[in-house]
N, CA, C and O atoms as a MOPAC input file, in Angstrom:
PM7 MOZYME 1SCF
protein

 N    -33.17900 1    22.58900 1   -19.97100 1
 C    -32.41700 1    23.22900 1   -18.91100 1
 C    -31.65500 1    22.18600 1   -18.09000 1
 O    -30.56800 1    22.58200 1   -17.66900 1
 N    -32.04000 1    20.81100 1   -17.74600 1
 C    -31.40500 1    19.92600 1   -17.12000 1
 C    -30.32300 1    19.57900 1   -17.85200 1
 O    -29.16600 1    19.52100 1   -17.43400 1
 N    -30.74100 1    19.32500 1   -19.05400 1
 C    -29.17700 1    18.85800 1   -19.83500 1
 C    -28.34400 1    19.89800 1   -19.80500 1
 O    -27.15600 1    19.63200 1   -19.62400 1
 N    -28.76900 1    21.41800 1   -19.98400 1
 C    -27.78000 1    21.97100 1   -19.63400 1
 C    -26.62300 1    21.84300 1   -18.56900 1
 O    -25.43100 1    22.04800 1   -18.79700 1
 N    -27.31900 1    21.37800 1   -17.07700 1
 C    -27.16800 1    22.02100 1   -15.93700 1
 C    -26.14500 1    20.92300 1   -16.26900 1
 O    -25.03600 1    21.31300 1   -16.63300 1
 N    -26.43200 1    19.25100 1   -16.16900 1
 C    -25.86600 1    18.12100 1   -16.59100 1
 C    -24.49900 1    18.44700 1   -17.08700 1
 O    -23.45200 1    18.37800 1   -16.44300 1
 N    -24.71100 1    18.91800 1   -18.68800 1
 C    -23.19000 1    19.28200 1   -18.88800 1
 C    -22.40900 1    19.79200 1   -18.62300 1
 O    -21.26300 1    19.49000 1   -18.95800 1
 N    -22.91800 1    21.40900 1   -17.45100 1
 C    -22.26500 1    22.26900 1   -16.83900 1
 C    -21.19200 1    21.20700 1   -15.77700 1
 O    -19.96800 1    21.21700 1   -15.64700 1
 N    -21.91400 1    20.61800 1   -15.33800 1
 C    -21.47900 1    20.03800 1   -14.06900 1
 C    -20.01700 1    18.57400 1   -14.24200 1
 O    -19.19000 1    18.06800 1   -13.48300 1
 N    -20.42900 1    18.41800 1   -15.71000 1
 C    -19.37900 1    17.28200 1   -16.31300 1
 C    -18.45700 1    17.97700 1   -16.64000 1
 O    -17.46300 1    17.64700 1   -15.99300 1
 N    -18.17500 1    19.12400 1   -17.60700 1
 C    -17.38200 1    19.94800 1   -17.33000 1
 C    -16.50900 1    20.58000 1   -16.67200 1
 O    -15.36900 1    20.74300 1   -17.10600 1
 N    -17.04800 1    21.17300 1   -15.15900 1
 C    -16.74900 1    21.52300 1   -13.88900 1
 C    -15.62200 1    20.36100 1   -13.67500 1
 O    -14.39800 1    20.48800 1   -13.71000 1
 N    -16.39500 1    19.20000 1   -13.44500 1
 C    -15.74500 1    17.92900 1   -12.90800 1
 C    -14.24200 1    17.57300 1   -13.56400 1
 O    -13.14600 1    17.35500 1   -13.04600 1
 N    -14.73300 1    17.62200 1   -15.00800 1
 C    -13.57100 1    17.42900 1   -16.16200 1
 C    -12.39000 1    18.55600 1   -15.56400 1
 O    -11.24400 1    18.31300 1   -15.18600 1
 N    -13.11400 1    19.86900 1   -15.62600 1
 C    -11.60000 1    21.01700 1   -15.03100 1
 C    -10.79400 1    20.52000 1   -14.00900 1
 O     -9.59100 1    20.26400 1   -14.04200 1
 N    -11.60800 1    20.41300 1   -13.08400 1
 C    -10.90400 1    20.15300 1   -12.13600 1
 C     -9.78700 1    18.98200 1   -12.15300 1
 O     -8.58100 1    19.19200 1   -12.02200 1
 N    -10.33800 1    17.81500 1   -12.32300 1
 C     -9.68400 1    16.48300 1   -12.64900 1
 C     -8.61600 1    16.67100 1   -13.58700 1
 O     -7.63700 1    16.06200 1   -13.15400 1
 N     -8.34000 1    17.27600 1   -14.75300 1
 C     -7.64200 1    18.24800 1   -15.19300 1
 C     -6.43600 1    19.05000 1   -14.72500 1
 O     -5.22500 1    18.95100 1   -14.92500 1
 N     -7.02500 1    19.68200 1   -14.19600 1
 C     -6.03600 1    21.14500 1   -13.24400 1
 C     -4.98700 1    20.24800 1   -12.29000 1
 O     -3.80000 1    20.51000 1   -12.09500 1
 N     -5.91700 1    18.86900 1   -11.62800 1
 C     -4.75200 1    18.16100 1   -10.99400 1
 C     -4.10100 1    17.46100 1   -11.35700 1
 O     -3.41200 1    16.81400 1   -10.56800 1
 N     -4.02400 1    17.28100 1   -12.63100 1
 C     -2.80000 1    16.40500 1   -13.84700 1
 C     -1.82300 1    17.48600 1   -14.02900 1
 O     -0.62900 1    17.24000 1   -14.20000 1
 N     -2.42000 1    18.97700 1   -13.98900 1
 C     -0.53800 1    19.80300 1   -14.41100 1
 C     -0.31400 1    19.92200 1   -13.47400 1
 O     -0.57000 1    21.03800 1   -13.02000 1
 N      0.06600 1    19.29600 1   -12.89700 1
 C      0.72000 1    19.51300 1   -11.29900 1
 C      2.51800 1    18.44700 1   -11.73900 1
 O      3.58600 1    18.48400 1   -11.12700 1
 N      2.30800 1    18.00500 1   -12.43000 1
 C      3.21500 1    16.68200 1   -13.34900 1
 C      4.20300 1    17.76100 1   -14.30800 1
 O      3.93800 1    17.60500 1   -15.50000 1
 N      5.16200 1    18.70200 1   -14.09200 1
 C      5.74300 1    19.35300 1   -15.11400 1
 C      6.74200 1    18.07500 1   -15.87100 1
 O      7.43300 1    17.35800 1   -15.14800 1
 N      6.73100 1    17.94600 1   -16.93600 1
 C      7.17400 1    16.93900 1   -17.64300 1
 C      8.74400 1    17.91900 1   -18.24700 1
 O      9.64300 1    17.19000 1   -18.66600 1
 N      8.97300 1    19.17900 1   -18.27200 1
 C      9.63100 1    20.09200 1   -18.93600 1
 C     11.06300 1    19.80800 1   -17.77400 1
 O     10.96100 1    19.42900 1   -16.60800 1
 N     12.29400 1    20.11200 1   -18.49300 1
 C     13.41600 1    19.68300 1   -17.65200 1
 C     14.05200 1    20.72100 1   -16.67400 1
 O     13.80800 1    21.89100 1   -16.96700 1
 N     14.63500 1    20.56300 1   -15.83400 1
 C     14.83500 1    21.84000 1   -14.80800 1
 C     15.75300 1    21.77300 1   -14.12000 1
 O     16.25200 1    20.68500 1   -13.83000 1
 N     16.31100 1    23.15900 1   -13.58700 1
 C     18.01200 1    22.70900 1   -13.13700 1
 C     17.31300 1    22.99400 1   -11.62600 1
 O     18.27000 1    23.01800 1   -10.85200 1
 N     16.14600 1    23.20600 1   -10.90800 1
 C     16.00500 1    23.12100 1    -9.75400 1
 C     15.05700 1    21.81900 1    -9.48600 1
 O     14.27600 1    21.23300 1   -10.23600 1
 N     15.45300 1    21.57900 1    -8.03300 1
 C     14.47100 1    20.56800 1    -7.64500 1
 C     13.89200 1    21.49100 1    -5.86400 1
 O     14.47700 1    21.86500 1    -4.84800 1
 N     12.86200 1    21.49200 1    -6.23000 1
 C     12.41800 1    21.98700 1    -5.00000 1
 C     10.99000 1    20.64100 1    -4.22900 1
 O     10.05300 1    20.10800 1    -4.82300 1
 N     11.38700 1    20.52300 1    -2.89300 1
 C     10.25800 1    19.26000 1    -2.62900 1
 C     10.24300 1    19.65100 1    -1.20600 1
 O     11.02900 1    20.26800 1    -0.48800 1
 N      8.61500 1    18.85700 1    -0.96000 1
 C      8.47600 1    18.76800 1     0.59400 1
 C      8.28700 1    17.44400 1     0.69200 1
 O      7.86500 1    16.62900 1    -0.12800 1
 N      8.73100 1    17.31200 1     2.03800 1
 C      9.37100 1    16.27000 1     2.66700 1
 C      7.81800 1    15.89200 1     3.55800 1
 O      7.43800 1    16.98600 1     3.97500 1
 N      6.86200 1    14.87000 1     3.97300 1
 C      6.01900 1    14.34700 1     5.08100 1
 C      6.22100 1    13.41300 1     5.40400 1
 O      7.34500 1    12.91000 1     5.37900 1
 N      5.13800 1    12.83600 1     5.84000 1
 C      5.13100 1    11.34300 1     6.03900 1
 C      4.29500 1    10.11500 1     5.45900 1
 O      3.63000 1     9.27400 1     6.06400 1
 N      4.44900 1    10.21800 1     4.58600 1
 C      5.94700 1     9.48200 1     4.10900 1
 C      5.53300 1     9.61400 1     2.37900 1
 O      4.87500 1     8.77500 1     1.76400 1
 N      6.01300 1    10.68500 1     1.89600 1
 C      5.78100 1    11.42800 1     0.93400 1
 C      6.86900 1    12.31500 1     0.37800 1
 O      7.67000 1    12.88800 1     1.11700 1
 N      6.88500 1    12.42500 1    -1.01900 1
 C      7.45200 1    13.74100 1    -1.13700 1
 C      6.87600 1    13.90500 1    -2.14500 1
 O      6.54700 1    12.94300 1    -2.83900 1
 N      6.55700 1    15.39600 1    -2.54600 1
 C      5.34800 1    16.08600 1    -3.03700 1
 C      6.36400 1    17.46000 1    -3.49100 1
 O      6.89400 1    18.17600 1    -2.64200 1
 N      6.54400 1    17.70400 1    -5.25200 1
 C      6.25300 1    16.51800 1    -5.74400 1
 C      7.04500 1    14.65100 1    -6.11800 1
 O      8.19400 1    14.43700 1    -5.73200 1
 N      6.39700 1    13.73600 1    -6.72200 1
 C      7.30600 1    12.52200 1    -6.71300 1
 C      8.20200 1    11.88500 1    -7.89500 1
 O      8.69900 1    10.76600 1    -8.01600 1
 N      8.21500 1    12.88800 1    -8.61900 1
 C      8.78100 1    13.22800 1   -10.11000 1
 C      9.70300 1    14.50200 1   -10.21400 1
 O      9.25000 1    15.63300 1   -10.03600 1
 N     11.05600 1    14.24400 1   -10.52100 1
 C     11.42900 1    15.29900 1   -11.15600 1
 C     12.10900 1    15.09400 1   -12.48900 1
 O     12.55500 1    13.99600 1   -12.82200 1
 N     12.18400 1    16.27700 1   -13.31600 1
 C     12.92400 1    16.28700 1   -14.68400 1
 C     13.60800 1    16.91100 1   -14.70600 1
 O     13.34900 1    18.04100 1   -14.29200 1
 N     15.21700 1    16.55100 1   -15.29900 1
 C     16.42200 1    17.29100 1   -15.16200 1
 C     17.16600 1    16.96000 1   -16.21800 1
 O     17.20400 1    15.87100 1   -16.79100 1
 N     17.79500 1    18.00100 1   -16.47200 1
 C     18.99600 1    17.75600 1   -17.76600 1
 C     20.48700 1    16.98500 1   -17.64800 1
 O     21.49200 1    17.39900 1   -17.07200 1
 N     20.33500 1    15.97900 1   -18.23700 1
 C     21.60400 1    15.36700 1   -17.53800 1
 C     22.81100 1    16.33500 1   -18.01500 1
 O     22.95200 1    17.02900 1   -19.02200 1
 N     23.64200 1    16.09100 1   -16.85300 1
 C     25.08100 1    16.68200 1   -16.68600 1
 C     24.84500 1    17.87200 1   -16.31900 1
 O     25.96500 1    18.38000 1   -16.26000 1
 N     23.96600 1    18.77200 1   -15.98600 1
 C     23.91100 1    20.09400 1   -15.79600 1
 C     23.74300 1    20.21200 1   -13.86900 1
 O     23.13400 1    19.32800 1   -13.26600 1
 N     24.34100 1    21.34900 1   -13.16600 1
 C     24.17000 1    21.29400 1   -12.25300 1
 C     23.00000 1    22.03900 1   -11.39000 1
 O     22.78500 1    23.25100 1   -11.43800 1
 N     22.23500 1    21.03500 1   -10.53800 1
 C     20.69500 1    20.95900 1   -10.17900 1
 C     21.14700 1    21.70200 1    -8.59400 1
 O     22.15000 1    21.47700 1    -7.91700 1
 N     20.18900 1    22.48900 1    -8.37000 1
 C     19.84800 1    23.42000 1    -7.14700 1
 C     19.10300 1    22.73400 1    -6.65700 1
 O     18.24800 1    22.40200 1    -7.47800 1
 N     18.88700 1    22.13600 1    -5.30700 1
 C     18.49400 1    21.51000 1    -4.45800 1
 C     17.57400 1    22.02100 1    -3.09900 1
 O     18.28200 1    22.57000 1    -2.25400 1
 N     16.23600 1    21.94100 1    -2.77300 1
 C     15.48600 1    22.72000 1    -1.45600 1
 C     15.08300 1    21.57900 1    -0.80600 1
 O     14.81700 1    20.86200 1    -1.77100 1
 N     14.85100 1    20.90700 1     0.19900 1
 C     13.61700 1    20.35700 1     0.80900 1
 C     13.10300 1    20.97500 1     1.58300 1
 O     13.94500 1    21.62300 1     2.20600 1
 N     12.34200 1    21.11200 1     1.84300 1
 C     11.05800 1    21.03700 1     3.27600 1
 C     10.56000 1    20.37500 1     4.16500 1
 O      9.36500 1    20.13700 1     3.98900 1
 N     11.10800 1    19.88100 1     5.27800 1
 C     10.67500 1    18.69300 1     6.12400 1
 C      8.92800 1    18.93500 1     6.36400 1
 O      9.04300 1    18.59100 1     7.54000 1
 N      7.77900 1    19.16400 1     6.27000 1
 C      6.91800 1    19.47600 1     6.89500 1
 C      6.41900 1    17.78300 1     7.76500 1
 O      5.49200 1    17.68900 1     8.56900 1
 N      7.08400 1    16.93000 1     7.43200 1
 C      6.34700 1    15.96200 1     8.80800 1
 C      7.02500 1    15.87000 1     9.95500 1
 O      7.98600 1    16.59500 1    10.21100 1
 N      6.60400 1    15.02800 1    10.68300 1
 C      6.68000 1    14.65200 1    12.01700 1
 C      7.98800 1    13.98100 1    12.18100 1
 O      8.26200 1    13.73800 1    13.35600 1
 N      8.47500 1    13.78000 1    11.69200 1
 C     10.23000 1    12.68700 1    11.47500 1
 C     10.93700 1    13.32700 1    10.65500 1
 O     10.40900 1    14.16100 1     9.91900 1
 N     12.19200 1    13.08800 1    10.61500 1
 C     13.48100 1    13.43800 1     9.71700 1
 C     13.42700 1    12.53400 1     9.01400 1
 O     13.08800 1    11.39900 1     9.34900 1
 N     13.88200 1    13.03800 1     7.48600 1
 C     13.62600 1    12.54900 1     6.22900 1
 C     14.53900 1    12.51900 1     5.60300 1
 O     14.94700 1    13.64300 1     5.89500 1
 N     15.54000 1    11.99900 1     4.67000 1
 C     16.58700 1    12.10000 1     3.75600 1
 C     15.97100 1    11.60500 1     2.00100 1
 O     15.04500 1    10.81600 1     1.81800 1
 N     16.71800 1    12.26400 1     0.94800 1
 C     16.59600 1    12.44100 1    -0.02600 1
 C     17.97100 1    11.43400 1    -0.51000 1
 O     19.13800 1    11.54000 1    -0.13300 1
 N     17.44600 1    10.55900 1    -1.35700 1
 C     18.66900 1     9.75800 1    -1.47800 1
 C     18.25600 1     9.28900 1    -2.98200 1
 O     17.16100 1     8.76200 1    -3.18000 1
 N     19.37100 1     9.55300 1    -4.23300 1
 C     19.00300 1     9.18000 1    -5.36200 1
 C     19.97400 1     8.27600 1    -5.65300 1
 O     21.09200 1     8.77700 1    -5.77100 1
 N     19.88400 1     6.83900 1    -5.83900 1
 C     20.39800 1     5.33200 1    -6.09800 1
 C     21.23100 1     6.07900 1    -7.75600 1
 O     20.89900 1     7.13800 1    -8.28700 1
 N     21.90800 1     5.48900 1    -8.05200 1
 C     22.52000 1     5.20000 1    -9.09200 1
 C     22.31700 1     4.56600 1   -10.01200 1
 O     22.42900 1     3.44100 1    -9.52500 1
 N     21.96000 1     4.34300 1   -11.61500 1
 C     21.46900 1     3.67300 1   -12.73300 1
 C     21.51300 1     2.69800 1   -12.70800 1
 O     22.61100 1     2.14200 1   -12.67500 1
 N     20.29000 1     1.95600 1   -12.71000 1
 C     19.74200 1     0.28600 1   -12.45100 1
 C     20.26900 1    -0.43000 1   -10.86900 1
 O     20.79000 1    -1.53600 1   -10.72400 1
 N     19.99200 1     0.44400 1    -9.93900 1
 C     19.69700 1     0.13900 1    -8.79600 1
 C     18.75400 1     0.78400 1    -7.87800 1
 O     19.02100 1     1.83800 1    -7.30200 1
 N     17.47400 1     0.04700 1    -7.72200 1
 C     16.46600 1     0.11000 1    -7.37600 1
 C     16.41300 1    -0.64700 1    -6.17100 1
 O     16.73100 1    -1.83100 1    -6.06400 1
 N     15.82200 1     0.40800 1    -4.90200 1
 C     15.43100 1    -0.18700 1    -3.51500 1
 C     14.06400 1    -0.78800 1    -3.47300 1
 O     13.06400 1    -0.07000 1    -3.48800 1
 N     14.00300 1    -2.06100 1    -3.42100 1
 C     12.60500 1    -2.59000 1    -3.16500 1
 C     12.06800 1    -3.03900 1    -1.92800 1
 O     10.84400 1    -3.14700 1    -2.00300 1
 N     12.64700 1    -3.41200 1    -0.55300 1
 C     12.31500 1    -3.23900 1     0.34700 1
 C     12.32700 1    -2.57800 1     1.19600 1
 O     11.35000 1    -2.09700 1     1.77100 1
 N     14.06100 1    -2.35100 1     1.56300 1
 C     13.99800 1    -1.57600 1     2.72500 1
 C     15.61800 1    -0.81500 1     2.10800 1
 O     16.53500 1    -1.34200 1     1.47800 1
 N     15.40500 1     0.93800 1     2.73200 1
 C     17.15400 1     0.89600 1     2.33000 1
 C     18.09900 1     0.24600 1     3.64600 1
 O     17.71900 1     0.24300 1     4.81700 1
 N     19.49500 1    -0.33000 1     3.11800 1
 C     19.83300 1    -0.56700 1     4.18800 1
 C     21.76300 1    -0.47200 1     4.13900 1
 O     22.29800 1    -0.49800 1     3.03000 1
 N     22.29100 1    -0.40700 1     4.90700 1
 C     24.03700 1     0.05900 1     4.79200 1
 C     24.73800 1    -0.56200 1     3.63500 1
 O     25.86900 1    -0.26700 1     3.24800 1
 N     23.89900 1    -1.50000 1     3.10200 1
 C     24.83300 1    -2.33800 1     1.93600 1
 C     24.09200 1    -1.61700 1     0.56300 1
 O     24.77000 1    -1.63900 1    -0.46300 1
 N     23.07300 1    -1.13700 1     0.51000 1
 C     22.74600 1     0.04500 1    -0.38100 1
 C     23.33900 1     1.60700 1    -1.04500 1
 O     22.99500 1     2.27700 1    -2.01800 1
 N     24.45800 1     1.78700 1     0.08700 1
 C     25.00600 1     2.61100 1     0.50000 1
 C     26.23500 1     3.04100 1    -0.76400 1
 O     26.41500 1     4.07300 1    -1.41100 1
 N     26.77500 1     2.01900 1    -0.74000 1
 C     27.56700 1     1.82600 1    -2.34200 1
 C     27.05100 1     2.11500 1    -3.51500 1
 O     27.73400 1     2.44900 1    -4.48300 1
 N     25.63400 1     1.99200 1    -3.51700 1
 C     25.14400 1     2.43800 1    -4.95100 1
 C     24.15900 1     3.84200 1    -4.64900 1
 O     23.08000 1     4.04200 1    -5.20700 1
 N     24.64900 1     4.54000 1    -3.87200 1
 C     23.90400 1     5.82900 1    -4.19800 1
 C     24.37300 1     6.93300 1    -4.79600 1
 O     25.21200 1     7.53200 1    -4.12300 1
 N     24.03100 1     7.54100 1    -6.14800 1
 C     24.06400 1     8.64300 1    -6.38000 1
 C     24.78300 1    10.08400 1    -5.75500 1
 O     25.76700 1    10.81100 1    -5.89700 1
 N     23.66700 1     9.94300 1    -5.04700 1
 C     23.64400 1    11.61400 1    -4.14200 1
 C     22.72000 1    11.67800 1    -3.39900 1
 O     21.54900 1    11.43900 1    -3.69400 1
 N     23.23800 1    12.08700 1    -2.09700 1
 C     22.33100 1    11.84800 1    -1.18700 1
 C     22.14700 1    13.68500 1    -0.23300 1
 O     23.07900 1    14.43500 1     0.05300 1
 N     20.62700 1    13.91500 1     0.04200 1
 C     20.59100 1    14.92400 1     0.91900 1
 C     20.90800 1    14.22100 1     2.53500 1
 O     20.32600 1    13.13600 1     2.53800 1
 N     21.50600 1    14.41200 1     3.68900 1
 C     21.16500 1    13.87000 1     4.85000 1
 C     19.76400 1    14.53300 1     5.32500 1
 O     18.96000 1    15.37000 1     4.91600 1
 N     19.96900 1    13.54600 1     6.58100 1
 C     18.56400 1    14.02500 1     7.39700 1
 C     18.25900 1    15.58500 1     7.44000 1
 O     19.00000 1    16.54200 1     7.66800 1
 N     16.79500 1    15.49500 1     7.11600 1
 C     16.05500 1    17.29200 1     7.71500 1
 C     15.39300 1    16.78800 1     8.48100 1
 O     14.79600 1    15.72400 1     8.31900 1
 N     15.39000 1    17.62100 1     9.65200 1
 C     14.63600 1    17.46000 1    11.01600 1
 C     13.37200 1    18.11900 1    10.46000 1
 O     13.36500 1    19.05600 1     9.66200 1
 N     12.11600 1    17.40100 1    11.07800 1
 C     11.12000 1    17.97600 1    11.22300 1
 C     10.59100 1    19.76100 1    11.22300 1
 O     10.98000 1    20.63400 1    12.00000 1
 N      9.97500 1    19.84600 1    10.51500 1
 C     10.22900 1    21.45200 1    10.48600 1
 C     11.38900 1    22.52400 1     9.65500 1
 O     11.26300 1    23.74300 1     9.54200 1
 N     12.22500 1    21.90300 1     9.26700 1
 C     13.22100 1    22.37800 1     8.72100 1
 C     13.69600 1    22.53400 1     7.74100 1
 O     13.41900 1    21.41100 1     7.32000 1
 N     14.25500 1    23.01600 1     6.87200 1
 C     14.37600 1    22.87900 1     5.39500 1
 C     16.55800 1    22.81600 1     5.20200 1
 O     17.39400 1    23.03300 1     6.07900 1
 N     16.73600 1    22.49700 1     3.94600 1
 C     18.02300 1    22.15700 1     3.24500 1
 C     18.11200 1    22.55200 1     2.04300 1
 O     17.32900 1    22.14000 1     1.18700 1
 N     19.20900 1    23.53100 1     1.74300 1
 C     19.64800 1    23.93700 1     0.89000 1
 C     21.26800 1    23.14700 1     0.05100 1
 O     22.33300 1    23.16000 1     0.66900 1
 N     21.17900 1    22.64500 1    -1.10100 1
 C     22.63400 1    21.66000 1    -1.68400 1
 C     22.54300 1    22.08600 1    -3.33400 1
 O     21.68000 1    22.79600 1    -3.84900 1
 N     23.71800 1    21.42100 1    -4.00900 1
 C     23.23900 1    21.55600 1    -5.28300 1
 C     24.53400 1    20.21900 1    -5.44500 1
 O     25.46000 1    19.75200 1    -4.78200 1
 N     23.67100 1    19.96100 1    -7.17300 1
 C     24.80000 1    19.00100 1    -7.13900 1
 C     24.18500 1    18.51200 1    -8.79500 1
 O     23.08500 1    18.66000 1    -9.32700 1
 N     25.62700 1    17.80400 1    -9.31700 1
 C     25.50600 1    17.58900 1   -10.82200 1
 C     24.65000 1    15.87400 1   -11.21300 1
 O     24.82000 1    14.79800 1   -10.64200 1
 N     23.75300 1    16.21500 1   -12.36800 1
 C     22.61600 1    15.52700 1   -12.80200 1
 C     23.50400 1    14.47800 1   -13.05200 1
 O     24.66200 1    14.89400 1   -13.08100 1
 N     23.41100 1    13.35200 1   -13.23300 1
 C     23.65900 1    11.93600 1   -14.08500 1
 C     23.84000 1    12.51100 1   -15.36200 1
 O     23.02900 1    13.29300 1   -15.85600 1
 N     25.30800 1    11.99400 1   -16.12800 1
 C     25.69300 1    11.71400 1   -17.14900 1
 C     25.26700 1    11.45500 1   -18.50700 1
 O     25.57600 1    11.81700 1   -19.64200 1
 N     24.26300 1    10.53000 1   -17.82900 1
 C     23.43500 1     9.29300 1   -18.25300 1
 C     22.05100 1     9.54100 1   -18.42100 1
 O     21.59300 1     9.99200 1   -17.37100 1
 N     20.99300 1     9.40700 1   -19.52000 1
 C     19.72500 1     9.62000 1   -19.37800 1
 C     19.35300 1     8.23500 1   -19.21700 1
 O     19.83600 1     7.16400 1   -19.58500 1
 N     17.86600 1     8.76200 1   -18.23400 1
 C     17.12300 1     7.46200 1   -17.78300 1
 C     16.57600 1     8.34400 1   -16.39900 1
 O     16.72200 1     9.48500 1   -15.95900 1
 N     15.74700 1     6.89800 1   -15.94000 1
 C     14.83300 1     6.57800 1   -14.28000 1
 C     16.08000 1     6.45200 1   -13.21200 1
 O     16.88500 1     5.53000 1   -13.34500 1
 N     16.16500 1     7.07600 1   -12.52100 1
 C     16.99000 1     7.08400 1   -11.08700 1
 C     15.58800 1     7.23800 1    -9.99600 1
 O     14.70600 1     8.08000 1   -10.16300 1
 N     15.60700 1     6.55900 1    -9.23800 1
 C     15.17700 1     5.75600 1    -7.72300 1
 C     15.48100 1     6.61000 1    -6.97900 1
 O     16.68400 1     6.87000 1    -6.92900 1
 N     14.53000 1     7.40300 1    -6.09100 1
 C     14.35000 1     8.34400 1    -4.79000 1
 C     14.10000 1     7.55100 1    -4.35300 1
 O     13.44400 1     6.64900 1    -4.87600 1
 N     14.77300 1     7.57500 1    -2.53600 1
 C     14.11800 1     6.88800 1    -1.41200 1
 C     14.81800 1     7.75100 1    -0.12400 1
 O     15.84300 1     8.38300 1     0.13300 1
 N     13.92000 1     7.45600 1     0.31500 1
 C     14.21200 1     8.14600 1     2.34800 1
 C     14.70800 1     6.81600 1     2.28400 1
 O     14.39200 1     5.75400 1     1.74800 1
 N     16.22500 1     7.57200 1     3.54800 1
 C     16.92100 1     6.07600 1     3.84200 1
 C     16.95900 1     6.01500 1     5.22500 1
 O     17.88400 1     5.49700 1     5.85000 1
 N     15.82400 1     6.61000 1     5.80000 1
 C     15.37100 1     6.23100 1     7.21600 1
 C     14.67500 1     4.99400 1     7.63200 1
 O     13.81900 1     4.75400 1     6.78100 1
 N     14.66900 1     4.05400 1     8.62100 1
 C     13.98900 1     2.87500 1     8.58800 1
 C     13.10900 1     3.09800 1     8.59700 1
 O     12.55500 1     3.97200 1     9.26300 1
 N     12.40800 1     1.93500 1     7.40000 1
 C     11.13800 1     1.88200 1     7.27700 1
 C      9.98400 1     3.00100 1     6.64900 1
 O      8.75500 1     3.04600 1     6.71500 1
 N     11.24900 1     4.06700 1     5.87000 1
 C     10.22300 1     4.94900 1     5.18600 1
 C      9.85000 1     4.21900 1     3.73800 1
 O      8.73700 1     4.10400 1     3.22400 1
 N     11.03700 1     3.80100 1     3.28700 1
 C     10.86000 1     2.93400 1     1.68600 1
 C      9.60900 1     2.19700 1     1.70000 1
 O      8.70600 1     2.32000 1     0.87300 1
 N      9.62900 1     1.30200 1     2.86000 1
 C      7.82500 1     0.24300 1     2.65800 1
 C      7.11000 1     1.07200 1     3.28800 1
 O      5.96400 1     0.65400 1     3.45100 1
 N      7.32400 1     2.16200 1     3.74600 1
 C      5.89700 1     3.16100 1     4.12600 1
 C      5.77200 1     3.45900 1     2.29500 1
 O      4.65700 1     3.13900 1     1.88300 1
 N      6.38300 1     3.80900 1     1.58600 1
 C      5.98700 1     4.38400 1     0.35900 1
 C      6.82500 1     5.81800 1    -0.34300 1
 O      6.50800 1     6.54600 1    -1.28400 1
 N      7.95500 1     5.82500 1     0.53900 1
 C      8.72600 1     7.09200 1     0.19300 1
 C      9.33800 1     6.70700 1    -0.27100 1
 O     10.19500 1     5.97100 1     0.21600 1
 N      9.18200 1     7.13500 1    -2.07200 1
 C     10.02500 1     6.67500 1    -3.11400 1
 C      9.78400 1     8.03100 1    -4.09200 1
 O      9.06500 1     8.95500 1    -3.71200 1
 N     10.32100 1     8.03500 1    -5.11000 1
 C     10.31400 1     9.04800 1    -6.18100 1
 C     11.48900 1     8.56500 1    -7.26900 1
 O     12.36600 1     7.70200 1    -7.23200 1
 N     11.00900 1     9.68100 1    -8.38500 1
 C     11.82500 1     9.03400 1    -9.44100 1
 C     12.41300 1    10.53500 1    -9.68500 1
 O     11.90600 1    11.63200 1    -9.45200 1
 N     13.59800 1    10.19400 1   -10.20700 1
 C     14.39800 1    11.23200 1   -11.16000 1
 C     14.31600 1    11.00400 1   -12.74400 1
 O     14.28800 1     9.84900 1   -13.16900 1
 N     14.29700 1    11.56100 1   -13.19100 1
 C     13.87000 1    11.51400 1   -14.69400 1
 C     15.31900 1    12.39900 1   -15.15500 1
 O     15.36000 1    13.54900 1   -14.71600 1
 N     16.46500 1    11.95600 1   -15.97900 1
 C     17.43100 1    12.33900 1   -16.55900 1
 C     17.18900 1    12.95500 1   -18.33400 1
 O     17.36200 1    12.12700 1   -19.22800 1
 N     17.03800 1    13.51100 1   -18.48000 1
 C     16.83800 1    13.82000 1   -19.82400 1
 C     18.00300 1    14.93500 1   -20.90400 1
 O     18.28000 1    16.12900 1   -20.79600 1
 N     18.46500 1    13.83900 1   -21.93700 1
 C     19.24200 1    15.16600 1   -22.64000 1
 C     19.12300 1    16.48800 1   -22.61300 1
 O     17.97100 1    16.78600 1   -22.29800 1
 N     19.84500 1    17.48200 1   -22.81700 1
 C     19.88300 1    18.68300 1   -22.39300 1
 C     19.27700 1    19.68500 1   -23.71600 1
 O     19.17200 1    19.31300 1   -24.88500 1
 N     19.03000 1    20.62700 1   -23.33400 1
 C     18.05700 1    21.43200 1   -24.48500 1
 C     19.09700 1    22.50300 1   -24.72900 1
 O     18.87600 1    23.40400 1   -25.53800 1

C-alpha cells in the first residue's frame, strides 16, 4: 500500500510539473495577447508567421507603465534600452499606464528567426523585461 501511495504521489507531482510546461504554445499565431507587470510579461514567448498581419492586446496589470518594443533582426538590448536603440526597432507598442490595456496590429518580420522584446522604460531591461518573438514560415 505504501508503494502505492508513493507512486500516486510521483505522478500527481509529474502532472502538475507537466500542466506548467503547456503553458509554452510553440504553434504559430496571428494574435499576440500579453500582460504587462513588474517587470514581466506573461506570456515571454510568442510564435508568429512571418509576413502575416499580427493583432496586438496588452494588459498593464503592474504598478508602472510599460511599453512593448520588438528590436529588429540581430539587434539585441543587453543593458539598458536607450535613444540610440531607437533606430533599430521593429515595432513598438507605446506606454500602457498602469491598469490599462492597448489594442494595435501590425505586420510580422519578413524574415524568420529570434526578435528581442524589451520595455523601453528605464531600467525595466536589467529588471528582466525581455521576451522573444519567434518568426516562423507560414503554414
Amino acid at each position: 500500500m505504501r508503494a502505492y501511495s508513493s507512486r500516486l504521489a510521483l505522478a500527481a507531482v509529474l502532472a502538475l510539473i507537466l500542466s506548467g510546461c503547456g503553458g509554452s504554445n510553440n504553434k504559430p499565431s496571428t494574435s499576440i495577447n500579453v500582460t504587462m507587470t513588474d517587470f514581466t510579461y506573461s506570456p515571454n514567448v510568442f510564435t508568429v508567421p512571418m509576413g502575416q498581419q499580427i493583432s496586438f492586446r496588452a494588459q498593464n496589470n503592474g504598478a508602472v507603465a510599460h511599453s512593448f518594443i520588438i528590436m529588429q533582426a540581430g539587434h539585441e538590448i543587453k543593458d539598458h534600452f536607450t535613444d540610440a536603440d531607437k533606430a533599430n526597432v521593429y515595432w513598438e507598442q507605446a506606454e500602457v499606464d498602469p491598469g490599462q490595456s492597448a489594442q494595435a496590429s501590425f505586420a510580422a518580420p519578413a524574415q524568420p528567426g529570434t526578435y528581442q522584446i524589451v520595455c523601453g522604460n528605464g531600467g525595466h531591461v536589467e529588471a528582466g523585461m525581455v521576451a522573444k518573438l519567434v518568426v516562423v514560415p507560414g503554414q
